[in-house]
C-alpha positions in Angstrom: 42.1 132.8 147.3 42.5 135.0 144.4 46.0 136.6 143.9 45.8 139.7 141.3 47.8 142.4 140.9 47.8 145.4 138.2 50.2 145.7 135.4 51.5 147.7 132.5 50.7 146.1 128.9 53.4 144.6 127.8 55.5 142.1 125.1 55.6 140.1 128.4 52.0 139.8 128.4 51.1 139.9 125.0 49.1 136.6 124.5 47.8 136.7 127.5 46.2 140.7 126.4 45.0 139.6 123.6 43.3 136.0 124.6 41.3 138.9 126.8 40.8 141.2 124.1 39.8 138.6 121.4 37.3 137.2 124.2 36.0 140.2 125.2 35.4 141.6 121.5 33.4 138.6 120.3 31.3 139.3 123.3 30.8 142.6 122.7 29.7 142.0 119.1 27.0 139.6 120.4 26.1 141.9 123.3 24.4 145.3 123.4 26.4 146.3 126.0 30.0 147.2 126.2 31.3 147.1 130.0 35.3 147.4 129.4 37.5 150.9 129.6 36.8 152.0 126.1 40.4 152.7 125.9 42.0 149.1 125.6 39.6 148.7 122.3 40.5 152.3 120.7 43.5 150.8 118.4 43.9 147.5 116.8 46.4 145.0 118.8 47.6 143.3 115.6 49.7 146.3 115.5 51.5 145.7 119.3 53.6 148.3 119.8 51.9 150.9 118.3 48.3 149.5 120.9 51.2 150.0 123.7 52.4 153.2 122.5 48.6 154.5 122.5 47.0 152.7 125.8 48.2 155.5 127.6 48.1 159.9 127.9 50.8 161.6 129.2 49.2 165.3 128.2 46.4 166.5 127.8 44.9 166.4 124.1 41.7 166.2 122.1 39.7 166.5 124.7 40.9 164.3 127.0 43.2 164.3 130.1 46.4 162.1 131.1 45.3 158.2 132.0 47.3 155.5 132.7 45.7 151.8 132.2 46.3 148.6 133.4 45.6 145.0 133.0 44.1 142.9 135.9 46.5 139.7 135.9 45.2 136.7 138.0 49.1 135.7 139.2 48.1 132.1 140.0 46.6 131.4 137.0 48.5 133.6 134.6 45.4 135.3 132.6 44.4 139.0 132.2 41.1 138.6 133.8 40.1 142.9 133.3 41.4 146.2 132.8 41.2 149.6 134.4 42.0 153.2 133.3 42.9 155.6 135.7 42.2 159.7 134.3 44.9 161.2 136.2 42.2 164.4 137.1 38.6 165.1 135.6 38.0 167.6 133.0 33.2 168.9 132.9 32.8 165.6 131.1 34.1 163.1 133.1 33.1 164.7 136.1 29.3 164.3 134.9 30.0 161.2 132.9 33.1 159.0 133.2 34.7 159.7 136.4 38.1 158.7 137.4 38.7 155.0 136.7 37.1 153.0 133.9 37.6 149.6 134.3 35.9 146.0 133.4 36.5 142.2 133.7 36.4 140.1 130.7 33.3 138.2 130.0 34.3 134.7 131.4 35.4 136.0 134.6 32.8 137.9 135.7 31.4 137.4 139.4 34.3 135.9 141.1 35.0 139.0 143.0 37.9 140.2 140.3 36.6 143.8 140.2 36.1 144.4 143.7 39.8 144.1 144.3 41.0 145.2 140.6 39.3 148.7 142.2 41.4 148.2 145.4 44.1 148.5 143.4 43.3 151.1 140.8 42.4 153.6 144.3 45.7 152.6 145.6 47.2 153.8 142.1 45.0 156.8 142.5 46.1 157.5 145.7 50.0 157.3 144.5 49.5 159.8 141.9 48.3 162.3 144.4 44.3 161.8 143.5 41.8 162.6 147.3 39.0 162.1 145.9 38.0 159.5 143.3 34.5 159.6 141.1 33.8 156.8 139.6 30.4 156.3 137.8 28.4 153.0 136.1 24.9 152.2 134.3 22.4 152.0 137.2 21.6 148.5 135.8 24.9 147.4 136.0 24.6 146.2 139.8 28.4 144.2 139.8 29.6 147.6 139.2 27.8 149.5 141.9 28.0 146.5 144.4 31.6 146.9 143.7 32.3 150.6 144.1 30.3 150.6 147.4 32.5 147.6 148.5 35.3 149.9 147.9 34.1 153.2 149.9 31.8 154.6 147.0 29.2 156.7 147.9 26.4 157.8 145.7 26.0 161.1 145.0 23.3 161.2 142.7 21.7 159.8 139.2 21.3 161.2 135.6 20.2 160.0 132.4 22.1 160.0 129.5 21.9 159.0 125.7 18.6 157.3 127.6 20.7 155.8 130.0 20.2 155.6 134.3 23.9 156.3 135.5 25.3 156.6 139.0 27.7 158.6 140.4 30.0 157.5 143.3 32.5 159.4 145.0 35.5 157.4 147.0 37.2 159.4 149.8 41.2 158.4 150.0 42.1 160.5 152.5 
């Protein structure tokens, strides 16, 4: 039985973020593919606080909307196993391209049914901060992802291509 629950990053969880972030990196310099909330990877972790000062947006700025992120931690077994940013409402680009929640497992602990309930819990975070209706959208050959949206309510609304690429769009009802 896997036992996960979401958390803040933290000087609590410190090694245990960046065991997943070294992991995941090395992977995603081998790999053509980057399937991880492009926020955890924006600033530099040697420098702690200030990577925990920036992992989240309370206003808007730049472009982009208020998120909040969290780390997936497997409780039994002490590890970050993933990651998940919530954007507290969607601005035209996220509504075509990035939806609500971004979120990912790290490479070693993919397919063990993490993500399905790592999204549980990001909609249940969604619905706390007031969120109905949740989009959330993934490469169309990225089937984990999809399987696990639709596992979790997602329907698809529709595809379209961009920088070459198939994606999906899914909405979740939490009403």
């Amino acid at each position: 039985m896997i036992s996960i629950k979401l958390i803040k990053g933290s000087y609590e969880y410190k090694g245990q973020i960046i065991d997943m972030l070294k992991e995941w990196k090395k992977y995603n310099d081998t790999y053509d593919v980057n399937r991880s909330p492009e926020v955890i990877f924006k600033n530099d972790y040697d420098d702690f606080d200030y990577y925990l000062d920036n992992l989240e947006a309370k206003e808007p700025k730049d472009g982009l909307v208020p998120h909040s992120t969290f780390f997936c931690l497997d409780e039994r077994r002490n590890i970050i196993v993933g990651a998940v940013n919530i954007r507290h409402y969607l601005n035209e680009h996220l509504l075509l391209h990035g939806g609500h929640i971004g979120d990912g497992i790290r490479p070693s602990e993919r397919r063990k049914g993490y993500a399905v309930q790592m999204i549980g819990l990001a909609l249940e975070e969604c619905k706390k901060m007031g969120i109905k209706k949740v989009l959330m959208v993934c490469d169309k050959d990225n089937i984990g992802s999809a399987k696990s949206i639709i596992k979790n309510g997602g329907i698809l609304e529709n595809e379209q291509i961009e920088n070459g690429k198939t994606e999906q769009r899914y909405w979740i009802d939490l009403e």
